[in-house]
N, C-alpha and C positions, 0 to 999 in steps of 0.2 A: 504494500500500500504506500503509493508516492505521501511525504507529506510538504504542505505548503507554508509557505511563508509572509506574514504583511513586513513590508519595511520599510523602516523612513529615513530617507538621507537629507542633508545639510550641507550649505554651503559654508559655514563656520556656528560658531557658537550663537543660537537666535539669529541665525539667517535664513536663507529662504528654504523650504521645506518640498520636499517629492514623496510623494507612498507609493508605493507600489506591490507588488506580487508575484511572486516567484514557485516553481518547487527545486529549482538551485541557484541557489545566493551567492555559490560562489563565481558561475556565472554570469549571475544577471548584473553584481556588483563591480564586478571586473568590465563589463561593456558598458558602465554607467562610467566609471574609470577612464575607460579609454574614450570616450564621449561619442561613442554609437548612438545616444539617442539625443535627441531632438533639447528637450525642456533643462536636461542635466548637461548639457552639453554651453547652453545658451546661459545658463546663469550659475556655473561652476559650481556645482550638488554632487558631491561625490563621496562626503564623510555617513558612512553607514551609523544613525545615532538611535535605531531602536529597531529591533525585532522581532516577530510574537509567531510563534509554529501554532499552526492548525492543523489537525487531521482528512477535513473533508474541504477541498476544491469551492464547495457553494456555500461554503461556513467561513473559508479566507476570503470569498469575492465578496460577501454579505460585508466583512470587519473591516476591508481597504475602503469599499462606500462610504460607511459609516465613519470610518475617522478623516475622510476626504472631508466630508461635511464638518466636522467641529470647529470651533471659533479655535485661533490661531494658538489664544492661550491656553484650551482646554491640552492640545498638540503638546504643546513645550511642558504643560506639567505631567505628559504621559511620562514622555522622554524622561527627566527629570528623577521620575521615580524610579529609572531602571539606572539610569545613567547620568549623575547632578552635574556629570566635567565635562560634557558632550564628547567622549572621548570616540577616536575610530573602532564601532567594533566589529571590523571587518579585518582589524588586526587581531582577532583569537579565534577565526577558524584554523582551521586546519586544512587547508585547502585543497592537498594529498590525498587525504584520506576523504574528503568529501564531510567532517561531522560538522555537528552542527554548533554554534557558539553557544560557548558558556558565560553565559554572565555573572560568574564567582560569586 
């Protein structure tokens, strides 16, 4: 059973904000990296500052909606709670191995 990913990157500390959706982050974060896409590309969004594993596909596409929609700050105090330094944490997978981050 694949599982999925919501994730939100930064363009520095309370800077501008991307969610998105994966079920490989180390993928999807590395072509946000190399500015493959469009929005991360155009307003330099590349620090990975929160991410939440799901099991069911229509249960991650439901949580990236729903936090699309929240006021800016509801956003920054999600973050916040996982992560107060907005620190990269795309620096603690493992990228070899494919696991998934630990947020110690």
């Amino acid at each position: 059973m694949d599982k999925y990913c919501v994730y939100i990157l930064a363009s520095g500390r309370n800077g501008t904000l991307y969610i998105g959706i994966t079920n490989d982050p180390v993928r999807r974060i590395y072509e946000h990296r190399m500015d493959l896409e469009g929005f991360t590309k155009k307003y330099h969004v590349h620090q990975l500052v929160y991410i939440e594993w799901i099991g069911d596909v229509n249960d991650a596409l439901r949580r990236e909606k729903n936090l699309k929609a929240w006021k800016r700050n509801w956003k920054i105090q999600l973050i916040e709670q996982i992560n107060p330094y907005w620190n990269d944490l795309y620096e603690s997978f493992d990228k070899d191995a494919g696991s998934q981050l630990s947020l110690g």
